[in-house]
C-alpha positions, 0 to 999 in steps of 0.5 A: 573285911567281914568275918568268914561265913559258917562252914560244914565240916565233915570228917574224912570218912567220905560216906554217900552221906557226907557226900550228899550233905556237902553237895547240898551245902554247895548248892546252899551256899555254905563252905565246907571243908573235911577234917583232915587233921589238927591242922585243920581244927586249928584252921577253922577255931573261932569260925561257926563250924557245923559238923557231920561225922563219928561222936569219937572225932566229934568228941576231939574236935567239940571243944577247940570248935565250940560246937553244940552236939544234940543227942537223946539221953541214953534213957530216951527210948526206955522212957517212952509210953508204952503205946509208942513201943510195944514191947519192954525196954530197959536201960542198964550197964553193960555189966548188968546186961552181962549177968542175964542167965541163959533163957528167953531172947533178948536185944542189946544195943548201945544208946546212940553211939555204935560203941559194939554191934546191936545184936540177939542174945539168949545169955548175957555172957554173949555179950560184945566186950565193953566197960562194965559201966557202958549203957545199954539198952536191953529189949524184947524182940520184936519184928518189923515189916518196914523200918523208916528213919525220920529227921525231925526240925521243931517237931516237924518231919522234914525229911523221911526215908524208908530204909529196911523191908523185913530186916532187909535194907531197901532205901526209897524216898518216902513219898515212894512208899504206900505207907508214907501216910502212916509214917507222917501221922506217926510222926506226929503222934511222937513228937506229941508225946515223946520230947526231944531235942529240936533237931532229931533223928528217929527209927520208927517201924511197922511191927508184922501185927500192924502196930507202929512203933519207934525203933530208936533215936539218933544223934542227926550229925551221925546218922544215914541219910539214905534216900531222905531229901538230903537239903532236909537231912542238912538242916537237922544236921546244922541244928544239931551240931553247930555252934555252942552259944548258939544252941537255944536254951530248952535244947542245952540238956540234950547236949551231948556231955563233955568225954569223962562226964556223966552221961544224960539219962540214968542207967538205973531207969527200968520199965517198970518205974514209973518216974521213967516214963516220959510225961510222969513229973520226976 
């Protein structure tokens, strides 16, 4: 009797993502299931498992499972060249962020994982509550004029949507929109200069004075697919989080660490240093 086929676990929060993954799985062939409980963890030990879901459940479920979560360091963004942001950022602890006095606007927003709301704050006292030691991602703020989400595969955009107009939400298909050109040949300009792992989810942006920037990067298992092309989205995804012994040996620093370990990316990195730019031998 041959061994069970990979399997898509979703987790029970039943988002229009999660649906479009599992219908696209279907049409794929691939078995999928929802994370109902313990039960169904212990249901599925030993299978290869691929996961779409919240890094709090993924967290839980990552080791009975044996599953290889990719997500950019927590200092990705801050590292990036300066042609690719147009504006500061700096990596630092939430309790660091929490000490700005009172003066120019400034945007706070956890790495990746949702863990408190992004937000403008003209004091660090305003701050959402976190632990002290919690990284934090602390930039200039800047507008967009459109916003596009673009899930990546070997450096390959393979899926892309439109998803905000002037701060706005308004999904399309990116070969809806006029600016899909740009958005490709951004695309392309990133993955030449700004390393991630092979499976990624990234924001990028057209500023209000023309310019393309990336707004920020996502863990793929947990972003919003909104109009992408949702088979594209599911092949990021089963790269992203799927089998540990499977996960190839440039992408293992991108794995996400284990709950109490220390994060990947150094909360000290700041703009102004040098050895925190992407591309600087450090």
């Amino acid at each position: 009797m041959s061994a069970p086929g990979p399997l898509l676990l979703i987790s029970a929060q039943r988002t229009s993502t999660a649906l479009l993954l599992t219908e696209a799985a279907t049409r794929r062939g691939l078995a999928t299931a929802v994370l109902t409980g313990p039960d169904a963890v212990r249901t599925l030990t030993g299978r290869a498992v691929h996961w779409y879901g919240g890094p709090h459940l993924a967290d839980r479920v990552a080791g009975p499972l044996r599953l290889g979560l990719l997500e950019p360091p927590d200092d990705w963004l801050a590292r990036l060249p300066p042609s690719l942001l147009h504006r500061r950022v700096e990596l630092m602890t939430h309790a660091e962020a929490a000490r700005r006095r009172p003066g120019r606007a400034f945007f706070v927003k956890p790495p990746s994982d949702k863990s408190f709301p992004p937000g403008v704050h003209t004091d660090g006292k305003q701050l959402p509550p976190a632990a002290p030691r919690t990284p934090v991602l602390v930039s200039d703020v800047v507008s967009f004029a459109a916003e596009y989400r673009l899930f990546l595969l070997d450096g390959t955009l393979t899926a892309a949507t439109r998803y905000a107009v002037h701060g706005r939400l308004d999904p399309a298909p990116l070969p809806a929109d006029p600016l899909a050109p740009d958005v490709r040949a951004f695309a392309t300009r990133l993955a030449e200069h700004a390393p991630l792992p092979t499976a990624a989810t990234v924001d990028v942006g057209l500023l209000d004075d023309g310019r393309w920037a990336v707004v920020e990067a996502n863990m793929p298992w947990f972003a919003h697919s909104y109009a992408a092309d949702p088979d594209g989205v599911l092949e990021v995804v089963r790269r992203a989080a799927g089998p540990l012994a499977r996960v190839a040996d440039g992408d293992r620093r991108y794995l996400r660490p284990a709950p109490g370990a220390t994060p990947h990316g150094d909360a000290s990195c700041r703009l102004g240093d040098a050895s925190c730019r992407l591309g600087d031998a450090s």
